[in-house]
N, C-alpha and C positions, 0 to 999 in steps of 0.2 A: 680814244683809249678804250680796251675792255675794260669791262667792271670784272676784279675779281670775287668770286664766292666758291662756297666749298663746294665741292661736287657729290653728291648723292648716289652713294651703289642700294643698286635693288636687290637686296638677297633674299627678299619675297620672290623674285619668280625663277631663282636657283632651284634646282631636282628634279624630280619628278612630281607632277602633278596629282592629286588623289581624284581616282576612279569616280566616286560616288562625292555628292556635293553635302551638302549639309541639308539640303531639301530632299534628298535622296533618303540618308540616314533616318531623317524623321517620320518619314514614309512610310519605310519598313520595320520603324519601332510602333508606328500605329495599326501596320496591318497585325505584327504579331499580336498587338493588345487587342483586336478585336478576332482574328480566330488563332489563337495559341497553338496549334498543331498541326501548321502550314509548312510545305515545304521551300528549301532555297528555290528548287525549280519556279513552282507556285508566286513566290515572292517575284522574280526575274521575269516573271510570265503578266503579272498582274500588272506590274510597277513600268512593264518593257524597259529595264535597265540592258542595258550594251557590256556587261562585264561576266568573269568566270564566276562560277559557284563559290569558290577559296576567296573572292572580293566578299561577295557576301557573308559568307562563314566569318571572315575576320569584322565584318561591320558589326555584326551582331554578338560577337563575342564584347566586343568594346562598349555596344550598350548595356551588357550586365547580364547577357540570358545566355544557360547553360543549355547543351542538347541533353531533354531526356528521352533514353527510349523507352519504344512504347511496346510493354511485356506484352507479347501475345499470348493466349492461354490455348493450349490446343484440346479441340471438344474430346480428341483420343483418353484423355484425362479422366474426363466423365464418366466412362463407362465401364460396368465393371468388366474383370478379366474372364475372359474365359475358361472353362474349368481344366480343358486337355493343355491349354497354354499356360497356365499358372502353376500345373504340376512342372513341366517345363521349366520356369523361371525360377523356382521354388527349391531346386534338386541341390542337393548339395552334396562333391566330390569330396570324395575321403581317399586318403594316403596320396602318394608321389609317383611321378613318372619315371624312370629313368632313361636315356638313351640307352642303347648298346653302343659301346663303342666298332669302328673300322676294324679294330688290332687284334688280332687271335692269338 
């Protein structure tokens, strides 16, 4: 005779499987903590993960870190304006244009 017993469904290995393991994850939550201003490339590069940039962007959104950008300050800023260009910028239009109209 069989022995009867209940039968056991695996809906652990139902769907789609995640990209990055959990050793993965950890990884690239250590590299960020050790240079904060890395990029996805850089992390993919270091780590040789096998997945898109948008794996990594969502791994790293789930650890907790936001992108911030990085203000560049441009030297143009610095310096003062020139004097024949600053009368230039400086001009200020009085009264209105009007078309002519087509119509006579």
């Amino acid at each position: 005779m069989k022995a009867t017993g209940s039968v056991e469904t695996r809906t652990y290995l139902r769907g789609r499987k995640p990209s990055l393991t959990q050793d993965d994850i950890q990884n690239i939550d250590c590299l960020i903590r050790k240079q904060p201003d890395i990029t996805l490339k850089e992390i993919i590069e270091t780590l040789d993960l096998h997945v898109s940039d948008e794996t990594v962007r969502k791994a790293i959104l789930k650890l907790g870190y936001v992108y911030k950008k990085k203000s560049l300050h441009a030297s143009e800023q610095e310096r003062p304006r020139c004097e024949g260009e600053e009368e230039c910028l400086d001009k200020k239009h009085v009264g209105m244009r009007y078309k002519k109209s087509g119509l006579s």
